[in-house]
Backbone as CSV, one residue per row, in Angstrom:
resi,resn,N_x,N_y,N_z,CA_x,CA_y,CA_z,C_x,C_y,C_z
1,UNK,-28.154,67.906,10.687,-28.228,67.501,9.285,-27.921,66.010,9.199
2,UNK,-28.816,65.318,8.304,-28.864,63.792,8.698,-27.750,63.143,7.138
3,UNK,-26.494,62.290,7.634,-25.861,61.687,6.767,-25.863,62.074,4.797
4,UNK,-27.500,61.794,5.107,-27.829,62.381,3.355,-27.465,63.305,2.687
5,UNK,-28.543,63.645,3.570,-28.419,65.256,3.063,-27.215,65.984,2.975
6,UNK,-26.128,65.905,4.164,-24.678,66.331,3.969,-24.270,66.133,2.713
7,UNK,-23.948,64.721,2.402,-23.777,64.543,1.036,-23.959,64.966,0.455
8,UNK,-25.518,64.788,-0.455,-26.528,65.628,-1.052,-25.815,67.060,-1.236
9,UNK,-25.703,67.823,-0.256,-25.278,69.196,-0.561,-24.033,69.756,-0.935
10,UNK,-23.288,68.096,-0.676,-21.687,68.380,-0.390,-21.317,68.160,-2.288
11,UNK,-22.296,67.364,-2.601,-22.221,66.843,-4.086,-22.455,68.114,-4.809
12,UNK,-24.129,69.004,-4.136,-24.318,69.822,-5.384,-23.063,71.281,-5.127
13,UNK,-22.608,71.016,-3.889,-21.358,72.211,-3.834,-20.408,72.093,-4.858
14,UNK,-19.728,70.558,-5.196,-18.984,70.181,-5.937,-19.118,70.418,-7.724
15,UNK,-20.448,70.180,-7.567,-21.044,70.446,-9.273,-21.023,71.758,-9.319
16,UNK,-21.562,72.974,-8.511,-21.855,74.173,-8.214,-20.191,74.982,-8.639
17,UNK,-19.038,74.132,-8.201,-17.701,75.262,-8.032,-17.104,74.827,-9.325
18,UNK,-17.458,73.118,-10.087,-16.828,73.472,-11.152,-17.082,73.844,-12.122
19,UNK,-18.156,73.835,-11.817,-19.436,74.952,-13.393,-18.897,75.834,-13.551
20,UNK,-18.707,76.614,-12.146,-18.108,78.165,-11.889,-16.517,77.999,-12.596
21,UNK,-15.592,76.947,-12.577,-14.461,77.457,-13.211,-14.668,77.058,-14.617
22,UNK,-15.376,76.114,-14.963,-15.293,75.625,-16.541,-16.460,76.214,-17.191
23,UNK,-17.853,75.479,-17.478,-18.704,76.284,-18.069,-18.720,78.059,-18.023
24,UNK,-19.538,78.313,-16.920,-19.398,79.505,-16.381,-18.691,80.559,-16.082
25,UNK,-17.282,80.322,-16.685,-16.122,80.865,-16.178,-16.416,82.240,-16.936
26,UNK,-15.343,83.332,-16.321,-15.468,84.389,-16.490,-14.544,84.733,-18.381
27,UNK,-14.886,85.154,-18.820,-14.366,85.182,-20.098,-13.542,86.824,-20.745
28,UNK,-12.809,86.167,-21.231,-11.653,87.634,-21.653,-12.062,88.701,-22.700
29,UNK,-11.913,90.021,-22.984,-11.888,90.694,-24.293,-13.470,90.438,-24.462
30,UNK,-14.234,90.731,-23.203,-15.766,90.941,-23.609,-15.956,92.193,-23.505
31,UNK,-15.742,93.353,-24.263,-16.411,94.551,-23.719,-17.728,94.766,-24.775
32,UNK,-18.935,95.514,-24.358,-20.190,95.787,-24.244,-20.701,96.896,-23.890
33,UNK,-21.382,97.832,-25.307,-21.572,99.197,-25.385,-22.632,99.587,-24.087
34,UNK,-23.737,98.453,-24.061,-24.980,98.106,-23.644,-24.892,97.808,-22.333
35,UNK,-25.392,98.635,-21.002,-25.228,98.071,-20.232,-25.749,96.879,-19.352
36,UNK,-25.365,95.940,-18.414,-26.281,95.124,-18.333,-27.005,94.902,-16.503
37,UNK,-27.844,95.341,-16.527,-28.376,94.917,-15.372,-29.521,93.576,-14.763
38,UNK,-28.427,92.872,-13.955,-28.742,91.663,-13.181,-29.209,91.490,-12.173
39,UNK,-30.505,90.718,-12.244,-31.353,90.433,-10.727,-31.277,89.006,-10.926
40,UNK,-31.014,88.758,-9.439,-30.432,87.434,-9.353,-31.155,87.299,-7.770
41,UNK,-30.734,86.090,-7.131,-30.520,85.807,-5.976,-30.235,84.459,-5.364
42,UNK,-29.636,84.598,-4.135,-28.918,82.907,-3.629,-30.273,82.088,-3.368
43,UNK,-31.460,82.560,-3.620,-32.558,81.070,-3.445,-32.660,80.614,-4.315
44,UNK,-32.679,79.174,-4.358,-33.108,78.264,-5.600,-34.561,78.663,-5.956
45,UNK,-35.096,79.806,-6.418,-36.465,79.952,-6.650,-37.310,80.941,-6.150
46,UNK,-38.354,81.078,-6.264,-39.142,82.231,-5.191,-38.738,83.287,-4.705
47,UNK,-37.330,84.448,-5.280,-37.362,84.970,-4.260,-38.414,86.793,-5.049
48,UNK,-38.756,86.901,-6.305,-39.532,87.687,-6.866,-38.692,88.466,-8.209
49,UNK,-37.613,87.201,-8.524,-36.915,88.086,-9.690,-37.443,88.940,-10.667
50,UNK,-38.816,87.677,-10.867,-39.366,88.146,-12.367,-40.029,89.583,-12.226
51,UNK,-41.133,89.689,-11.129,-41.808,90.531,-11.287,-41.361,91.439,-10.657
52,UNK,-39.843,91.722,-10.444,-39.102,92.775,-9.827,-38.267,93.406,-11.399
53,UNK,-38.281,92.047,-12.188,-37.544,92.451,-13.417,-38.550,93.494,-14.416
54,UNK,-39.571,92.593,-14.000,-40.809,93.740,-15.084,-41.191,94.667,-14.679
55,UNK,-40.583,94.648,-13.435,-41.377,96.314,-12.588,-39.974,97.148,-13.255
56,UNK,-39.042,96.806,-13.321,-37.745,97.618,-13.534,-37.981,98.013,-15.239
57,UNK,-38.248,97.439,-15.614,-38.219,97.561,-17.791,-39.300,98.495,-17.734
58,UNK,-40.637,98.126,-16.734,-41.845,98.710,-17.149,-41.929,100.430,-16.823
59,UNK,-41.005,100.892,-15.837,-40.596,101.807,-15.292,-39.324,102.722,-16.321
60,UNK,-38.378,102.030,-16.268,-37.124,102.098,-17.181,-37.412,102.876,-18.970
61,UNK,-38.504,102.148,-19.437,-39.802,102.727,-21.036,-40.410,103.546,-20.440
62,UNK,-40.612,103.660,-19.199,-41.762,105.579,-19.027,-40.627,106.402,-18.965
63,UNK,-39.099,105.995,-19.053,-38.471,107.642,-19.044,-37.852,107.368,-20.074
64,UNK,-38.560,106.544,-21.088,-37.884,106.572,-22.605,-36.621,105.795,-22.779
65,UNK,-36.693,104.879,-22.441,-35.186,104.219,-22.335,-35.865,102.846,-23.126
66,UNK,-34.808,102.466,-24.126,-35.552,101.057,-24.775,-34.887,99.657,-23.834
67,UNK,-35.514,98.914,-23.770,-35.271,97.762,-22.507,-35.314,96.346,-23.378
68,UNK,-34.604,95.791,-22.807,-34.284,94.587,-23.293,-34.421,93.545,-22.344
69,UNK,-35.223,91.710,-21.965,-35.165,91.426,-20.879,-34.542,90.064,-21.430
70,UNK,-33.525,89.461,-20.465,-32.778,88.378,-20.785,-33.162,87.149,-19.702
71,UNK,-33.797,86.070,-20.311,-33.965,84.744,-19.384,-33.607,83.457,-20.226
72,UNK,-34.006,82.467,-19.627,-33.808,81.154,-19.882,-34.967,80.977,-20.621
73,UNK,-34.595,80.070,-21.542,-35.593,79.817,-22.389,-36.539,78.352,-22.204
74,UNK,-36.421,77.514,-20.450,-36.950,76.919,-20.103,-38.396,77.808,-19.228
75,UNK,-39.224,77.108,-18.966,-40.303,77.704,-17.488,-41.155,78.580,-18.599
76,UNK,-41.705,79.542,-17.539,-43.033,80.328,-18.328,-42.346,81.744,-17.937
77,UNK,-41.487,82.065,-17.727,-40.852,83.473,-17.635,-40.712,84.206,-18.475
78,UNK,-40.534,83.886,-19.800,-40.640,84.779,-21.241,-42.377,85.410,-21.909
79,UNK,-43.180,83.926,-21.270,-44.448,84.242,-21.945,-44.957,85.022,-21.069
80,UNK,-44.530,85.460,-19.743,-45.134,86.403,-18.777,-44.696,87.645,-18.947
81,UNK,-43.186,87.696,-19.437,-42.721,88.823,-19.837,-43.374,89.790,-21.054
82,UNK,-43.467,88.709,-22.121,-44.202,89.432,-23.460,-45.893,89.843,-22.814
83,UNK,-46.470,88.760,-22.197,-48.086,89.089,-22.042,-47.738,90.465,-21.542
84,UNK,-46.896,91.233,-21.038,-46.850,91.918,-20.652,-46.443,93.392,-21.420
85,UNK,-45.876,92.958,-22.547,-45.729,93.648,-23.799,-43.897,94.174,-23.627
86,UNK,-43.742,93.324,-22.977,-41.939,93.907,-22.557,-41.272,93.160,-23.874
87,UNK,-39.910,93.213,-24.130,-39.115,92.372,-25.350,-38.565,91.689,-24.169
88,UNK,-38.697,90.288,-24.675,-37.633,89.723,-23.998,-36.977,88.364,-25.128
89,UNK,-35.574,88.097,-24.730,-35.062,86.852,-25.415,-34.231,86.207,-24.275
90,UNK,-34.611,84.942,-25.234,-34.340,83.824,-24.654,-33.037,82.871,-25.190
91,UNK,-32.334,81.983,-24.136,-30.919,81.510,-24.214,-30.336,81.428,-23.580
92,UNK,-28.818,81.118,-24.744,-27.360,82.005,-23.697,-27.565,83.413,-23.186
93,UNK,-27.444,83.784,-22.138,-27.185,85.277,-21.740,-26.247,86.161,-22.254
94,UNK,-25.233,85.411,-22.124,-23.795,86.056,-22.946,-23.928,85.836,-24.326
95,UNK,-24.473,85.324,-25.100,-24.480,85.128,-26.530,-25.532,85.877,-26.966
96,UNK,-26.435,86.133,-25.875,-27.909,87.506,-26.344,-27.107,88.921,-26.419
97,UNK,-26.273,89.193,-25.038,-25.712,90.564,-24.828,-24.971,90.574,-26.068
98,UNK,-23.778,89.817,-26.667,-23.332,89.605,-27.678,-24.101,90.080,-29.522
99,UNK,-25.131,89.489,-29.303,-26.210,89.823,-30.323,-26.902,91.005,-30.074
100,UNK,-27.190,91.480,-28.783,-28.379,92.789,-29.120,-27.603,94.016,-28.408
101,UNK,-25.995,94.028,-28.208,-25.318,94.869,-27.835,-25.009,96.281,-29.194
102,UNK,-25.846,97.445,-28.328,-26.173,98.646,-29.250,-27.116,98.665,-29.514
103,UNK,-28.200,97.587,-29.436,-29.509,98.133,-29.943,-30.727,98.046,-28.894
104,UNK,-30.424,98.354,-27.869,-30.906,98.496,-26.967,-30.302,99.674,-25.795
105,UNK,-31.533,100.350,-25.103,-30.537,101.130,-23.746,-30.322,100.727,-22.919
106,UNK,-30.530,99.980,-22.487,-30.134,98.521,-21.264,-30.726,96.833,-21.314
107,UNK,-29.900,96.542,-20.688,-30.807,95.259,-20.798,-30.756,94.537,-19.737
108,UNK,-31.514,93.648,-19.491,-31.792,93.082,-17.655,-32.026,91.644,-18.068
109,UNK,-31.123,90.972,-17.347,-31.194,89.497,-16.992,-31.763,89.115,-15.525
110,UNK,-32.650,88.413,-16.239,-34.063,87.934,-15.020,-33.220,86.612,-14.512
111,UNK,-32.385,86.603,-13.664,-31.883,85.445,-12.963,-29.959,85.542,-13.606
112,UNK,-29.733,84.170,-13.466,-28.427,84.196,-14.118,-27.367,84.764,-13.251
113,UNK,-27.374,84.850,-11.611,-26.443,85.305,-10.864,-25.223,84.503,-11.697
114,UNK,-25.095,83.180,-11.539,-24.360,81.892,-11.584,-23.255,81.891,-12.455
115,UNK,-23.774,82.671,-13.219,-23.233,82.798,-14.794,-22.140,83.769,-14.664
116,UNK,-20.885,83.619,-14.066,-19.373,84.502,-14.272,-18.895,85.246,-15.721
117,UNK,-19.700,84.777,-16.830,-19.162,85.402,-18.017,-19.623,86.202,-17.976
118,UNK,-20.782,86.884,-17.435,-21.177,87.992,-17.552,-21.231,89.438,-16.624
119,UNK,-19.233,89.380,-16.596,-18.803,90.234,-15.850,-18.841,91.396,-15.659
120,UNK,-19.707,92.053,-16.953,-20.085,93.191,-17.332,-21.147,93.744,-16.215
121,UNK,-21.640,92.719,-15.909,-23.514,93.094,-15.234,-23.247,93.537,-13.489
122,UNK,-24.275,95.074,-13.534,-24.514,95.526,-12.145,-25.526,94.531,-11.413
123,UNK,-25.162,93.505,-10.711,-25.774,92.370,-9.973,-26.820,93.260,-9.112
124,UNK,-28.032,92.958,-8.928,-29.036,93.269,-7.577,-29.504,92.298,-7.334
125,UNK,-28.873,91.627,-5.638,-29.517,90.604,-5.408,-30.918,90.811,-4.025
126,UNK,-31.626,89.714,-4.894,-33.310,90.047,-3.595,-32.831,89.308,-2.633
127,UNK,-32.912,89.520,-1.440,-32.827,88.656,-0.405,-33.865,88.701,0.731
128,UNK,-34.456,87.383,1.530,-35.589,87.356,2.106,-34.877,86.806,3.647
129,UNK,-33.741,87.499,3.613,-32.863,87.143,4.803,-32.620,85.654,5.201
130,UNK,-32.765,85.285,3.883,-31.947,83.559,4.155,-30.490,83.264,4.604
131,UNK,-30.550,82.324,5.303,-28.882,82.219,5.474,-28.268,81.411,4.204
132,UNK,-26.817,81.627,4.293,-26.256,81.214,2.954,-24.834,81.103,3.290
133,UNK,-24.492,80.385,4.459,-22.866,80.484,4.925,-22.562,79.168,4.738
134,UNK,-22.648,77.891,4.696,-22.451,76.577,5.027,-23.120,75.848,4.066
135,UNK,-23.142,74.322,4.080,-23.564,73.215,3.154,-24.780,73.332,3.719
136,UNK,-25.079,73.640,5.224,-26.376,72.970,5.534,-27.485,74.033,4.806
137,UNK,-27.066,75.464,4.401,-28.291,76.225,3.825,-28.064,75.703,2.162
138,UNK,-27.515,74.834,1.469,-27.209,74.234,0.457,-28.589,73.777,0.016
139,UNK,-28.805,73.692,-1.319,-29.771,72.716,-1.746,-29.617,71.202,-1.747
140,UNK,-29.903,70.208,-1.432,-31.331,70.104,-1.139,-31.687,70.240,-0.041
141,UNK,-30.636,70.263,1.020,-31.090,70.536,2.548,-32.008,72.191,2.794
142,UNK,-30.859,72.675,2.336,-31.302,74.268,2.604,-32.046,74.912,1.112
143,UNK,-32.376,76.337,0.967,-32.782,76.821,0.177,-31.957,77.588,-0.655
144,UNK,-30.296,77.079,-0.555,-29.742,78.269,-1.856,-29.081,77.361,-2.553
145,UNK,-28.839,78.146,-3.824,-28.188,77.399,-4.728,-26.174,77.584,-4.753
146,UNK,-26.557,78.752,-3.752,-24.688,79.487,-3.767,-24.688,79.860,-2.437
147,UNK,-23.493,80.487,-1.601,-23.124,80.901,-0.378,-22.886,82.546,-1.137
148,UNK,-22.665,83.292,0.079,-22.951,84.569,-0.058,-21.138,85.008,-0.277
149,UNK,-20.491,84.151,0.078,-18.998,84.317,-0.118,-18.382,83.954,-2.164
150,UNK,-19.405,83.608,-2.244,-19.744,83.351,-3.994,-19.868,84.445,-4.721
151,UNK,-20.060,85.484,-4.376,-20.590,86.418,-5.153,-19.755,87.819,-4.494
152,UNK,-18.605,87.910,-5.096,-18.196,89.151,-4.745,-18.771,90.204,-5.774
153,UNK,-19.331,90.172,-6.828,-19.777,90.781,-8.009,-20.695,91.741,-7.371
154,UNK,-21.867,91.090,-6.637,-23.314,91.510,-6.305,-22.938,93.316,-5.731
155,UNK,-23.654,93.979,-6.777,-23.535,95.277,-6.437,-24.086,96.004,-5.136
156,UNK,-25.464,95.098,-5.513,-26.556,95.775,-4.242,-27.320,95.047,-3.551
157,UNK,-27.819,94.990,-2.511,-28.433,93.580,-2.447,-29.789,94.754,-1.520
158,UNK,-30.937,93.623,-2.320,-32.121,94.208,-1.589,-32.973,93.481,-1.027
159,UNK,-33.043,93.880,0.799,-34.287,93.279,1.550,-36.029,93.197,0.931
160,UNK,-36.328,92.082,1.216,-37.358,91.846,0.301,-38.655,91.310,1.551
161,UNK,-39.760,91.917,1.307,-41.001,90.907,1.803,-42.546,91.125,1.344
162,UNK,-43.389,90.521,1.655,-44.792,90.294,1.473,-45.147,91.524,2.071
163,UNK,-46.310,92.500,2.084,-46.775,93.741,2.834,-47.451,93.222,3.644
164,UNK,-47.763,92.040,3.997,-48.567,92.183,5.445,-47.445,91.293,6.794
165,UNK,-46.441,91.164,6.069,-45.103,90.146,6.860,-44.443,91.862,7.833
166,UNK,-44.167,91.682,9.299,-43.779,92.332,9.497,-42.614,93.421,8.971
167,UNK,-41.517,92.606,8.448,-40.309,92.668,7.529,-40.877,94.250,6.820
168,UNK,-42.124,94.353,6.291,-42.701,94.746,4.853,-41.879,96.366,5.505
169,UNK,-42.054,96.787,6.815,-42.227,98.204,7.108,-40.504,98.919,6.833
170,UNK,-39.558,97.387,6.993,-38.268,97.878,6.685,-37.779,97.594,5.102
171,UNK,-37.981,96.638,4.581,-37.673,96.068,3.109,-37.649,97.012,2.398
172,UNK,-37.194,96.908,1.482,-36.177,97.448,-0.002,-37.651,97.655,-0.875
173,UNK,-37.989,96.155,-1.333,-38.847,95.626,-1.864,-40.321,95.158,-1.290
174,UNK,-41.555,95.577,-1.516,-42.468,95.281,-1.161,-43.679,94.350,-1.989
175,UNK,-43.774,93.114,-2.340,-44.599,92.780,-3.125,-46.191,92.107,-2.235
176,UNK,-47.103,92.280,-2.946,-48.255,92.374,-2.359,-48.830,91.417,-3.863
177,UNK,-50.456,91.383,-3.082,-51.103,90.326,-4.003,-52.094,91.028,-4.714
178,UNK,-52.511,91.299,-6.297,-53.539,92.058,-6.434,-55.225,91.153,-6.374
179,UNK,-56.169,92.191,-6.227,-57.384,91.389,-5.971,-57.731,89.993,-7.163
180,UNK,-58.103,88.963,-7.279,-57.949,88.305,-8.182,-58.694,88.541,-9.546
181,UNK,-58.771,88.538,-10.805,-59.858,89.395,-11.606,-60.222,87.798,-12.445
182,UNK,-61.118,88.086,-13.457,-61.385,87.230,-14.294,-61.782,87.677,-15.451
183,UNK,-61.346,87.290,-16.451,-61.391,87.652,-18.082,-61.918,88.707,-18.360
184,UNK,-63.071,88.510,-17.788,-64.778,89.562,-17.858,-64.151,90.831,-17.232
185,UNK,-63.141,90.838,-16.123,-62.941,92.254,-15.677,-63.466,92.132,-14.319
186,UNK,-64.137,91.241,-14.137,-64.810,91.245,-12.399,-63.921,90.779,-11.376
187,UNK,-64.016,91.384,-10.726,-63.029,90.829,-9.038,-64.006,89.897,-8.313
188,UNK,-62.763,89.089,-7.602,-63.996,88.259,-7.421,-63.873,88.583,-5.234
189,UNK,-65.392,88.600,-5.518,-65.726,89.146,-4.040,-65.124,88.208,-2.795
190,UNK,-64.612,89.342,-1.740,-63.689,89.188,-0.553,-64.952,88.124,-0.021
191,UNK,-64.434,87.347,1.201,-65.112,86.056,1.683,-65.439,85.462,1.008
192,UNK,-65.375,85.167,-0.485,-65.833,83.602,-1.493,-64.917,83.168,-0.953
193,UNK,-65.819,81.477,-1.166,-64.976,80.413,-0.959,-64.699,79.812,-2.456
194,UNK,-62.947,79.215,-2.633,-62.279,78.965,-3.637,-61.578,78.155,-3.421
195,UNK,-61.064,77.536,-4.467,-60.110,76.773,-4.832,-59.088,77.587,-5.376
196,UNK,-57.394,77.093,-4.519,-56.326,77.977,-5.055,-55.096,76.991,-5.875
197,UNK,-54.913,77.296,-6.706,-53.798,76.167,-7.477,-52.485,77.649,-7.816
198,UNK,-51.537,76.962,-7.475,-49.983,77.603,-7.524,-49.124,76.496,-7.913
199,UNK,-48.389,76.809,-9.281,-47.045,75.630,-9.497,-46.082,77.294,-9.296
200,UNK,-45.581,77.439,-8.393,-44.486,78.465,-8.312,-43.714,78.063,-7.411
201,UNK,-42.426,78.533,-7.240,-41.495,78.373,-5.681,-42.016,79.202,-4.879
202,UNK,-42.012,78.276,-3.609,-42.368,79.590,-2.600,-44.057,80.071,-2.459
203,UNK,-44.965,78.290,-2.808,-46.226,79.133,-3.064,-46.966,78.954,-1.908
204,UNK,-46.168,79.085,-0.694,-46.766,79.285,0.513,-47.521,80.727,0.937
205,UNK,-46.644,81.997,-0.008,-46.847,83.238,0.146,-48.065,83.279,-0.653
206,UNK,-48.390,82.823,-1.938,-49.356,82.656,-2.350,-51.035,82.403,-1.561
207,UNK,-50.956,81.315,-0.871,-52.174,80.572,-0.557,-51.961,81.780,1.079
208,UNK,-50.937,81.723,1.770,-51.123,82.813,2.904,-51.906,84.145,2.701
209,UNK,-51.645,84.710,1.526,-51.926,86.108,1.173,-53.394,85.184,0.860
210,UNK,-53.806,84.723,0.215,-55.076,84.386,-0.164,-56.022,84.371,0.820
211,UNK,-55.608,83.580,1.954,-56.817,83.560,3.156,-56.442,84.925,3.298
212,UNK,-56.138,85.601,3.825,-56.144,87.015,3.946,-57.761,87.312,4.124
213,UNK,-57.877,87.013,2.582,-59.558,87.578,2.259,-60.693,86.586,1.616
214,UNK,-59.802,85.494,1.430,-60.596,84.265,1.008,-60.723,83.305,2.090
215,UNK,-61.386,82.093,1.557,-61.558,80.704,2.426,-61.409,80.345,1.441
216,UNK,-59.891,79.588,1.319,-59.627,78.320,0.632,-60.021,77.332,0.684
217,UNK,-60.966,76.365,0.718,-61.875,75.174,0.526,-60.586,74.316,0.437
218,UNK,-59.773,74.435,-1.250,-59.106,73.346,-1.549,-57.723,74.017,-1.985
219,UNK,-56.593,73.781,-1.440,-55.534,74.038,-1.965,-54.618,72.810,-3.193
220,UNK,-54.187,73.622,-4.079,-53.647,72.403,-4.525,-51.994,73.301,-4.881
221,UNK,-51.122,72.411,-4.599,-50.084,72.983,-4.852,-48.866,71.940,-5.938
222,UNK,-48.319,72.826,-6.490,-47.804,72.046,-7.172,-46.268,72.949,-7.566
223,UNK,-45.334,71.949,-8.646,-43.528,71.852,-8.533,-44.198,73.514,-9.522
224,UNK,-42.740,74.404,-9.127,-42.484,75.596,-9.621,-42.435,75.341,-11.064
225,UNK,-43.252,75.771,-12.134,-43.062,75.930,-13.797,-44.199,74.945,-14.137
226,UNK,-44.772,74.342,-12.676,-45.931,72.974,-13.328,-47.170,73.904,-14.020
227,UNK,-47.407,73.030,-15.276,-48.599,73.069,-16.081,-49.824,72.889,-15.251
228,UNK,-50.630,73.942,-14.729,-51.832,73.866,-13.989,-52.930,73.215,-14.902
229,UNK,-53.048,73.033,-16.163,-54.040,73.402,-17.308,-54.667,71.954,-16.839
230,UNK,-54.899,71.103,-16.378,-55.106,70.120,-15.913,-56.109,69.867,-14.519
231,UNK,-55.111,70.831,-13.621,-55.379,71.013,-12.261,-56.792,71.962,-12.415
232,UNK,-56.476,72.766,-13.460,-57.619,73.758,-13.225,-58.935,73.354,-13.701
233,UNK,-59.113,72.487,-14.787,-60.206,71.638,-15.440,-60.903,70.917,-14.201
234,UNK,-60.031,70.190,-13.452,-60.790,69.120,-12.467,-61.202,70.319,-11.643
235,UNK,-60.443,70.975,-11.036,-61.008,72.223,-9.950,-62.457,72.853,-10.746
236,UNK,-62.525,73.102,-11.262,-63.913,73.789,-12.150,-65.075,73.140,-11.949
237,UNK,-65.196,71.417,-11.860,-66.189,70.672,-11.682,-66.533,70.551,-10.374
238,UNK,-65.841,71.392,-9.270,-66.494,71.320,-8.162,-67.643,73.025,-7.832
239,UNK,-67.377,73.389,-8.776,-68.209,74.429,-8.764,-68.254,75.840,-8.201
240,UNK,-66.352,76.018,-7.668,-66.096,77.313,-7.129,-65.000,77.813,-8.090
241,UNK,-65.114,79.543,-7.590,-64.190,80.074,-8.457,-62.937,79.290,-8.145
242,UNK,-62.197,79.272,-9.175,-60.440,78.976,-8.765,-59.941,80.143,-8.896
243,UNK,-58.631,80.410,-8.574,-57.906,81.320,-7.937,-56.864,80.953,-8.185
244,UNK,-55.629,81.779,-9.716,-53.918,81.073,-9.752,-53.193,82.186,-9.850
245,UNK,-51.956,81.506,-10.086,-51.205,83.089,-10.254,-50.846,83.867,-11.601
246,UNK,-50.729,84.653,-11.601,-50.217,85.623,-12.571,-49.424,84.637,-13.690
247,UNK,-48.428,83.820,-13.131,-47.699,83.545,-13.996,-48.184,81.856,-14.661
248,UNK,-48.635,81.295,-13.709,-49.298,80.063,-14.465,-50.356,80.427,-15.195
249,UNK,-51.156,81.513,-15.371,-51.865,81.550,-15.992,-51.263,81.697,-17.841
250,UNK,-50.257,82.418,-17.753,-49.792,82.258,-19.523,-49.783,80.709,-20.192
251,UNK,-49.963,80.240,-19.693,-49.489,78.630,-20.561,-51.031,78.202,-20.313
252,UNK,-52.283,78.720,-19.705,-53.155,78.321,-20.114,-53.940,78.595,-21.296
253,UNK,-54.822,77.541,-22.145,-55.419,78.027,-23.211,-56.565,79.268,-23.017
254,UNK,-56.819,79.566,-24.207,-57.714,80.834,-24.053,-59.147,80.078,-23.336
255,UNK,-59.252,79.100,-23.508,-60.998,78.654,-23.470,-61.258,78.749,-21.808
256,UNK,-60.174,78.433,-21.106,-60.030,78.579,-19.791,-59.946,79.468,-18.989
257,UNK,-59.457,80.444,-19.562,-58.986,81.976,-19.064,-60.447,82.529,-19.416
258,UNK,-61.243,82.438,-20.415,-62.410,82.842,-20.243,-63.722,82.541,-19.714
259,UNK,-63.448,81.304,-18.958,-64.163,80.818,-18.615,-64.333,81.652,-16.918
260,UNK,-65.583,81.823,-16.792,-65.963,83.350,-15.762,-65.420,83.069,-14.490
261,UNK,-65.086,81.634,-14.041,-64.674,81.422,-12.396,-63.515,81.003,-12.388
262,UNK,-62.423,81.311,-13.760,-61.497,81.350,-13.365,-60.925,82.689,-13.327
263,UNK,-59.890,82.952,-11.672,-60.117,84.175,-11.773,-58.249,84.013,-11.117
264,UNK,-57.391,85.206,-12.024,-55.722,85.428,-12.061,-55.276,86.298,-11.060
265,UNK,-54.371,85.830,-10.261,-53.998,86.737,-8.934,-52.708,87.233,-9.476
266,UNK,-52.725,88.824,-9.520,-51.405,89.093,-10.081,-50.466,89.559,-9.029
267,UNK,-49.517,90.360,-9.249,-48.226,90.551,-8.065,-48.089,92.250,-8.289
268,UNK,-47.987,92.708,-7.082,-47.795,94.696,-7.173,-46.200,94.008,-6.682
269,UNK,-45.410,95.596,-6.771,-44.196,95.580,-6.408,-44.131,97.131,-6.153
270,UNK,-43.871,97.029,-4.919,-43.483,98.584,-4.506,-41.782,98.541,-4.475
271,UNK,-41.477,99.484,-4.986,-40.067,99.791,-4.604,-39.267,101.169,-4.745
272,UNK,-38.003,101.258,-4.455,-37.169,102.367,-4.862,-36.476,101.693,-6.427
273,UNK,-36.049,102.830,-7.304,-35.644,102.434,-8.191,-34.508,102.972,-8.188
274,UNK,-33.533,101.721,-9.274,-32.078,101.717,-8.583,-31.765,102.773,-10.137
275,UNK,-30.807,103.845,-9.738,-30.167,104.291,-11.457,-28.364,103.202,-11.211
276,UNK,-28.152,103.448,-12.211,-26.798,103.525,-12.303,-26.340,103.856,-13.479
């Protein structure tokens, strides 16, 4: 680890522990009819909260249970949630549970390990077997935002991978890529060649799963929550389908989404489902 970066990580450790006693701190005389279940995890990003969160609500309403989903009210995580027809609100976490405690049968916070006030919550953390002991797996060097000695809370923690990653045959969690579709309803046929645009963390799994069955011509990649609506206009004038994900596609306008060669790669999630 080179001079910097030590720093670098040694700084965001420092910001990281006193959040945890001041902002974040754990808070007294909170009790909560409503229970709360938390998916979280130690990567700064990517590790499949969201669409592990909507597989859980979407599952959770087929045995009649009313669901509630709790995120940040930055990124495109809420508008993916509703396209999806789930409730979700946005904010404080602790000031939502506060507000929609009783009128709901559970409720699930899509991220928000970090957050100690919300001592109430059965933690499930995804893990993609990152390490998380030292500064050097720290951000910005490494990929977490916390050490695994951080989290005595975490109830359960679940192995996570891609279905064609060896990992897939032991993991908890299995997420896979669905065929890509376009407005019209058409899939767009295995061996086209495409253009793939991803603003997500982690959109290596993306463009990997893609050759799978495509020839990517042109990759374009871009920062996790980036506005593609741009990227995808210039991609169009070269005259192949494009190819994005599930979740950048909500923040695009309608005129685009219907337009026939752009075509939305969504996310399956196989799993066991947790009661408690």
């Amino acid at each position: 680890m080179n001079p910097f970066s030590l720093f670098a990580a040694a700084l965001w450790r420092l910001g990281y522990c006193m959040d945890l006693k001041t902002r974040l701190a754990p808070q007294k005389n909170t009790n909560f009819t409503t229970p709360l279940l938390g998916i979280g995890s130690l990567l700064a990003g990517g590790a499949g909260k969201t669409p592990y969160t909507a597989f859980l609500a979407e599952r959770l309403k087929l045995q009649g249970l009313s669901v509630a989903i709790l995120c940040k009210n930055t990124g495109d995580e809420n508008l993916w949630f509703a396209k999806k027809g789930l409730e979700v609100f946005t904010g404080n976490r602790l000031e939502l549970c506060k507000k929609l405690d009783g009128k709901f049968d559970i409720l699930i916070s899509d991220d928000g390990l970090e957050d100690r006030r919300l001592s109430h919550a059965f933690w499930v953390c995804l893990t993609w077997g990152e390490r998380a002991e030292g500064l050097r797996d720290i951000i910005p060097h490494g990929n977490c935002r916390s050490l695994w000695k951080d989290h005595p809370e975490i109830g359960c923690i679940k192995r996570c991978a891609m279905e064609w990653e060896e990992g897939a045959k032991t993991a908890d969690i299995v997420f896979s890529m669905n065929p890509p579709v376009n407005a019209s309803g058409e899939t767009l046929p295995e061996n086209s060649e495409i253009v793939a645009i991803a603003g997500i963390a982690r959109s290596q799994r993306f463009f990997s799963g893609l050759r799978k069955n495509y020839h990517v011509v042109k990759k374009i990649d871009c920062p996790d929550h980036f506005n593609v609506q741009k990227k995808v206009e210039k991609a169009l004038k070269l005259g192949l389908p494009v190819v994005i994900t599930e979740k950048n596609a909500v923040r695009l306008p309608e005129r685009l989404l219907e337009n026939k060669r752009v075509f939305v790669c969504g996310v399956g999630v196989k799993a066991n489902l947790l009661y408690y």
